[in-house]
ChimeraX commands (.cxc) that place a marker at each C-alpha (Angstrom):
marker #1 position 44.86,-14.93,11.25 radius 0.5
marker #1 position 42.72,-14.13,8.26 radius 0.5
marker #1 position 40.74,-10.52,8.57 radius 0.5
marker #1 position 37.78,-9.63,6.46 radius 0.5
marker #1 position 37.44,-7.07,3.99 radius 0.5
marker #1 position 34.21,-4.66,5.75 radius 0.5
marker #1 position 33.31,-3.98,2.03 radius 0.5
marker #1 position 32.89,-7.67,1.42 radius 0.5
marker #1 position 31.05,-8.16,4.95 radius 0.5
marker #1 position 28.45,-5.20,4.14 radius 0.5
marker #1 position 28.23,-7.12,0.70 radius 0.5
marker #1 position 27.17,-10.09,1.84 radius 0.5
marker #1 position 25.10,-8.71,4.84 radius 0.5
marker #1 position 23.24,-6.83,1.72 radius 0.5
marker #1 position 22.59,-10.04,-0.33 radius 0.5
marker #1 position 21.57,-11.80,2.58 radius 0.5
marker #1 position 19.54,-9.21,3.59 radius 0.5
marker #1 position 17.46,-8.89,-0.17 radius 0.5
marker #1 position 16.89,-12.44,-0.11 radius 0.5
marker #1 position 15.55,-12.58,2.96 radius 0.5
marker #1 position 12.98,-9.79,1.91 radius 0.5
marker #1 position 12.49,-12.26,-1.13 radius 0.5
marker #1 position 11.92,-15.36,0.67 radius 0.5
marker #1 position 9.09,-13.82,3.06 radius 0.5
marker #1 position 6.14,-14.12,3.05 radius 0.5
marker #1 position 3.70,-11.60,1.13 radius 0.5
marker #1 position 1.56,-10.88,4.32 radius 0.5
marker #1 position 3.75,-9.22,6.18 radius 0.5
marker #1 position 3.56,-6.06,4.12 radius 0.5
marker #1 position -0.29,-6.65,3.83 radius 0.5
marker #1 position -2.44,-4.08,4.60 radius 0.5
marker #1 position -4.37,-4.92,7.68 radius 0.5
marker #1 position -7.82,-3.60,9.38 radius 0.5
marker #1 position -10.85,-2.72,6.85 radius 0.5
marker #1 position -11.90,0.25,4.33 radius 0.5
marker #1 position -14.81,1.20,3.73 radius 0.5
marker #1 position -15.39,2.85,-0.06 radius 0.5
marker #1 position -18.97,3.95,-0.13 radius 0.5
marker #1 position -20.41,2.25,2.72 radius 0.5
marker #1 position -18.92,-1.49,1.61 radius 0.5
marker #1 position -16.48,-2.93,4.12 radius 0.5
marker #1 position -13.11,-4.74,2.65 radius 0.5
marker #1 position -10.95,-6.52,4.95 radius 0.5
marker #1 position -7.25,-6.16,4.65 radius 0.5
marker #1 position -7.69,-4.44,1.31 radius 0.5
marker #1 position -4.96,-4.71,-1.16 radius 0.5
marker #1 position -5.15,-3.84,-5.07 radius 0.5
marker #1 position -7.11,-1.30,-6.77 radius 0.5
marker #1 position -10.88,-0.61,-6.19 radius 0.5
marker #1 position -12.87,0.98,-9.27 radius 0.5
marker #1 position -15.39,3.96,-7.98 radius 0.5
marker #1 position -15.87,6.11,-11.00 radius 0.5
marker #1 position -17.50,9.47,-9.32 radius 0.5
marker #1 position -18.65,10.27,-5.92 radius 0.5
marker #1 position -16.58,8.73,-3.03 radius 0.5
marker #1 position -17.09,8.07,0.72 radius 0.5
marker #1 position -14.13,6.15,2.58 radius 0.5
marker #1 position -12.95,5.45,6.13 radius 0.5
marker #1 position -9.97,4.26,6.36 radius 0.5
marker #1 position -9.18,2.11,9.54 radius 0.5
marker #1 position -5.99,0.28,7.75 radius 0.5
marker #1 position -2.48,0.57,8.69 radius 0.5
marker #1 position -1.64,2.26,5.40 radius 0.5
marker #1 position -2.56,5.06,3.27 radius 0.5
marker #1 position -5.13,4.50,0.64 radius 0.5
marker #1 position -4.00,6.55,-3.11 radius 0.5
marker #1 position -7.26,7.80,-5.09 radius 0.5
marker #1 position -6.76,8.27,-8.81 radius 0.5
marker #1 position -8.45,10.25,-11.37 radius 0.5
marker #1 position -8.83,7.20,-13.78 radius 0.5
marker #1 position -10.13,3.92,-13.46 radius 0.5
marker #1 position -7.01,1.84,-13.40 radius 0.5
marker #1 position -4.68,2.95,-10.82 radius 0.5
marker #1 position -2.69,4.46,-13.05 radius 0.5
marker #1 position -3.88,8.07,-14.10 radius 0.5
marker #1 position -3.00,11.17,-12.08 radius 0.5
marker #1 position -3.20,10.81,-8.50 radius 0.5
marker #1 position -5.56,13.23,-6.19 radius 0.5
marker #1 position -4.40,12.43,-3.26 radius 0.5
marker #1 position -4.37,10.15,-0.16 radius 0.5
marker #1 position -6.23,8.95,2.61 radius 0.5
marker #1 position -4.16,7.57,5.77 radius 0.5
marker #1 position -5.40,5.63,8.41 radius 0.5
marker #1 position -7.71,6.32,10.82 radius 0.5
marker #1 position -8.99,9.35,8.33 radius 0.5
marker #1 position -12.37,9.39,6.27 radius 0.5
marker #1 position -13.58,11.94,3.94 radius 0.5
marker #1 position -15.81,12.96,0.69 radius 0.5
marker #1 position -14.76,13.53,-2.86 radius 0.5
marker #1 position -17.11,14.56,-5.45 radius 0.5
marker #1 position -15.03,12.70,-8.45 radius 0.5
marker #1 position -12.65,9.36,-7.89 radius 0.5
marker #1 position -11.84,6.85,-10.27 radius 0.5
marker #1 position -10.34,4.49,-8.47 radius 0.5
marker #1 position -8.41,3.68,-5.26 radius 0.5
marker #1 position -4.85,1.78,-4.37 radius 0.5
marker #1 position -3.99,0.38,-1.03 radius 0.5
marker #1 position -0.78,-1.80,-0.95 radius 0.5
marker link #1:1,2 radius 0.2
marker link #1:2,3 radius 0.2
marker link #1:3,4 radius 0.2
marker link #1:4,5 radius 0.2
marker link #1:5,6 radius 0.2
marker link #1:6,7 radius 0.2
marker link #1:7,8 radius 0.2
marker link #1:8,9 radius 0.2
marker link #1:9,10 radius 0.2
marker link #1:10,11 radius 0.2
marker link #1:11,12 radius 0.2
marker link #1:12,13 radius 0.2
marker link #1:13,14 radius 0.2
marker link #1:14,15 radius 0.2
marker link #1:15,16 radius 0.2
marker link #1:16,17 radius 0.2
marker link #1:17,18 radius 0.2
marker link #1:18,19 radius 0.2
marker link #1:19,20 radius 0.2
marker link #1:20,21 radius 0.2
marker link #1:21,22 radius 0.2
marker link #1:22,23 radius 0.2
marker link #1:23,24 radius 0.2
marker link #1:24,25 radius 0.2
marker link #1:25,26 radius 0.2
marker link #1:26,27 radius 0.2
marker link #1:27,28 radius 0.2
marker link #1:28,29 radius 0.2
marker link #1:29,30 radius 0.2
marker link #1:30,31 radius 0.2
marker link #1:31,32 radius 0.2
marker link #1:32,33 radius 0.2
marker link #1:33,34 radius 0.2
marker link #1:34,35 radius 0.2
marker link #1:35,36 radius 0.2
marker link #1:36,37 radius 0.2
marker link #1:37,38 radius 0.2
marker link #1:38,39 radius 0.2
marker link #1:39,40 radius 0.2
marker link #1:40,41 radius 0.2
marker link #1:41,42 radius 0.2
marker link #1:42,43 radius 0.2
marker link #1:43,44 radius 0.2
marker link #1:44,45 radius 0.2
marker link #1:45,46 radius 0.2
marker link #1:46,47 radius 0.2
marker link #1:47,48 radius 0.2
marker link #1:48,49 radius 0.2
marker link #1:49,50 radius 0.2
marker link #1:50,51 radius 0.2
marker link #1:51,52 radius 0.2
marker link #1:52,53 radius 0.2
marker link #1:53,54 radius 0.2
marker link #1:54,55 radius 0.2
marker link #1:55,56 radius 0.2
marker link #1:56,57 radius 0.2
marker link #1:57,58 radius 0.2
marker link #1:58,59 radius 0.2
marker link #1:59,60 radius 0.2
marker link #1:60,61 radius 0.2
marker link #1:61,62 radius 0.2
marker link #1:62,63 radius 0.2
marker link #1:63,64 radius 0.2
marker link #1:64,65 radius 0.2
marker link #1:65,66 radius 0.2
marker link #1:66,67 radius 0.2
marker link #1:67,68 radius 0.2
marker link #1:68,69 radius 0.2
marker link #1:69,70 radius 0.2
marker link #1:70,71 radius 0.2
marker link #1:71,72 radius 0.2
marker link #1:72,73 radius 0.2
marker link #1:73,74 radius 0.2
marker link #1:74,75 radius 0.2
marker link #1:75,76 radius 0.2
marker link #1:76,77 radius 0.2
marker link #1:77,78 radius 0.2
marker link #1:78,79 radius 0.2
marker link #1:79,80 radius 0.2
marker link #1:80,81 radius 0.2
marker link #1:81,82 radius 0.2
marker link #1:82,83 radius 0.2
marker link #1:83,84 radius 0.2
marker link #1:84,85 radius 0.2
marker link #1:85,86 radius 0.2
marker link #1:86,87 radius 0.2
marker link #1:87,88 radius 0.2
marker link #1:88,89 radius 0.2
marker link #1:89,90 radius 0.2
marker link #1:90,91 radius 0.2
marker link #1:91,92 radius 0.2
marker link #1:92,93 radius 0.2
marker link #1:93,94 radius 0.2
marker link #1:94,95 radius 0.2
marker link #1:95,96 radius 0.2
marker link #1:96,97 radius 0.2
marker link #1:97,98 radius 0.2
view
């Protein structure tokens, strides 16, 4: 009778586990349900969106939406949206929603 070393088990459960998360498909961390940034609808959103000053959103996702201060997605963020919210800013530069 051979027995099974529970650190190599829990091992291997791990590397099966990564690939797994790998192998599948993108869509099933895709955001679903639309935004709306300034009165324009986008269905399952994903990506950055570019608004450069005064924002209106509604967010009816599954996810939170990030706003930025810059244009890219990368600057310093302001803050977050999360589902079924919707507010006003005076100054966005851009928005992320996985």
């Amino acid at each position: 009778m051979r027995l099974t070393h529970p650190l190599f088990t829990t091992a291997l459960a791990t590397l099966v586990a990564a690939a797994a998360v790998l192998v599948a498909p993108s869509s099933a961390w895709a955001t679903k349900g639309p935004l709306w940034i300034n009165g324009r609808r986008h269905h399952n959103p994903s990506g950055c969106f570019t608004v450069m000053g005064r924002l209106s959103m509604t967010n009816r996702t599954d996810t939170a939406a990030i706003l930025y201060r810059g244009d890219r997605c990368n600057s310093r963020i302001l803050g977050a949206l999360g589902p079924e919210q919707r507010n006003t800013w005076e100054f966005v530069g851009s928005v992320y929603v996985q």
